[in-house]
N, C-alpha and C positions, 0 to 999 in steps of 0.2 A: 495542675499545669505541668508541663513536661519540660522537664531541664534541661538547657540549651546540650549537655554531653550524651543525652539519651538521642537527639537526634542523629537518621544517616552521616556519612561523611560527608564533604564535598565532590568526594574521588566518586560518589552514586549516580549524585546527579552529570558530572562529567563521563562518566562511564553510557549515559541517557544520550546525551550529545555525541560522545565519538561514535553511534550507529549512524550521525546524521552525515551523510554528504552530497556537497554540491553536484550537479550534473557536473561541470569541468574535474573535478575529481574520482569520480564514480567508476571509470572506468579499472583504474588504477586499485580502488579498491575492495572492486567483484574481485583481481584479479588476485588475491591474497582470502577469499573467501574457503572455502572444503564444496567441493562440489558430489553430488549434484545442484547446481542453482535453478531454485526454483524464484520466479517471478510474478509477481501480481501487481497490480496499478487500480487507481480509484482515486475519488473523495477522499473520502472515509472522512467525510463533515462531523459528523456526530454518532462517535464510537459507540454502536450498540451489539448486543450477545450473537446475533445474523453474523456481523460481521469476525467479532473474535473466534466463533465456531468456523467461519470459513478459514480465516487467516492459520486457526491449529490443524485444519486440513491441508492447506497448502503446506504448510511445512514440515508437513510428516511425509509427504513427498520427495522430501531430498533431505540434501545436508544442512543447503543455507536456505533463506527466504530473504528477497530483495522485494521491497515495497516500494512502487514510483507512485507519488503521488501527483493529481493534476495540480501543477498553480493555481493560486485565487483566479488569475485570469482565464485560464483555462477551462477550470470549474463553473465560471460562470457562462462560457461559449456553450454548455450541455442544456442549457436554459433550463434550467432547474427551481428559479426563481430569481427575481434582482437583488434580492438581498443574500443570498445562497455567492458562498459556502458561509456558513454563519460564524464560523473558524479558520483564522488565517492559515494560510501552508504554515508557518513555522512550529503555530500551538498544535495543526494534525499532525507536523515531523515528529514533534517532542512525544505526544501521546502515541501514536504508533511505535516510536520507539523506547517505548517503556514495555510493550509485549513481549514478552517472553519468545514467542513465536518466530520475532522478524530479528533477519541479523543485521538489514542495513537497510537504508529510506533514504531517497532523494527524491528530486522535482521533474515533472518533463513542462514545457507550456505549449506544448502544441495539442493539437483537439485529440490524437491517440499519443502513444510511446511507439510506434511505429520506428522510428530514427531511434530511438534508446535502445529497443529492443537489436535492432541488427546493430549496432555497436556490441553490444557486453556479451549478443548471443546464450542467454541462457539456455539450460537445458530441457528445462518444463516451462510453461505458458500455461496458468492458472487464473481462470475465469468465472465467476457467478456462473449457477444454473440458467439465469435467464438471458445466456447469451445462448447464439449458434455459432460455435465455434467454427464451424464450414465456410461462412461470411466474412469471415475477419483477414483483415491483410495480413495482420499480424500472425494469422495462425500459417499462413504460407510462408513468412520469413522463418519462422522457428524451424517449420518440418523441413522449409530448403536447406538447413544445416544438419541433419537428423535429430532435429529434437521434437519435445514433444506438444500438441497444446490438449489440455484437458478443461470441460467445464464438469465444479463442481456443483451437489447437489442444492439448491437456491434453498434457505432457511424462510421456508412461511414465516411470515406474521412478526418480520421485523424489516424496518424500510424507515430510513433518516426523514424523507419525506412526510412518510406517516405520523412519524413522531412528531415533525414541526409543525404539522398541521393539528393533531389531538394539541400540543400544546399553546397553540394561537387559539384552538376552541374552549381553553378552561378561562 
């Protein structure tokens, strides 16, 4: 058994939390980030290898990585399933922000970040391969300020989906 002074500090897990903030603060503190700011948004219901391979590409694109996540409510307008996202926003905030990769996470609850995005104005707009970036409103807010939107390459053979369903069939 592991004795209570071999564990992290408290200052660890606080350090986990001060990545998290609110939309009403977010502004304020992209605004203290090291640019270039890169952005992405999503789920990310259930943290698998697909995803942290994308999340280490996106932020090897800039300086910082800003992660908006959708709200439970939000998450579940994607119809994804009625019990989807299986993981409240707060436990995805915490867990994305234990990555290494992302320097800060907050929430949007509307069906895109559309409104978040032309607020904070980042400078990259980073998207799954299985988007068309040509399609997206959002890729025409970014490039109206000259930034950029890129999708990256989609990771075969990992999808939260998939996994809920392999493990509803065991």
């Amino acid at each position: 058994m592991q004795a209570m002074t071999d564990l992290p500090p408290i200052s660890a897990l606080s350090a986990l939390s001060d990545k998290i903030c609110s939309r009403a603060s977010v502004s304020a503190r992209v605004a203290l980030l090291p640019r270039p700011l890169v952005f992405t948004n999503g789920v990310f219901d259930v943290l698998h290898r697909g995803h942290v391979m994308y999340l280490a590409q996106a932020r090897a694109l800039g300086a910082s990585l800003l992660v908006a996540l959708n709200t439970d409510a939000s998450a579940r307008r994607l119809g994804k399933g009625p019990d989807r996202p299986l993981n409240n926003e707060a436990d995805r905030a915490f867990v994305m922000a234990a990555l290494a990769s992302t320097s800060l996470v907050t929430w949007f609850d509307d069906d895109t970040p559309l409104e978040l995005i032309a607020d904070l104005k980042p400078d990259i707009l980073v998207k799954g391969g299985d988007y068309d970036m040509s399609r997206l409103a959002e890729t025409r807010v970014v490039e109206s300020y000259g930034g950029r939107a890129l999708a990256l390459p989609f990771v075969d053979g990992y999808s939260t989906t998939a996994l809920v369903r392999k493990i509803r069939q065991s």
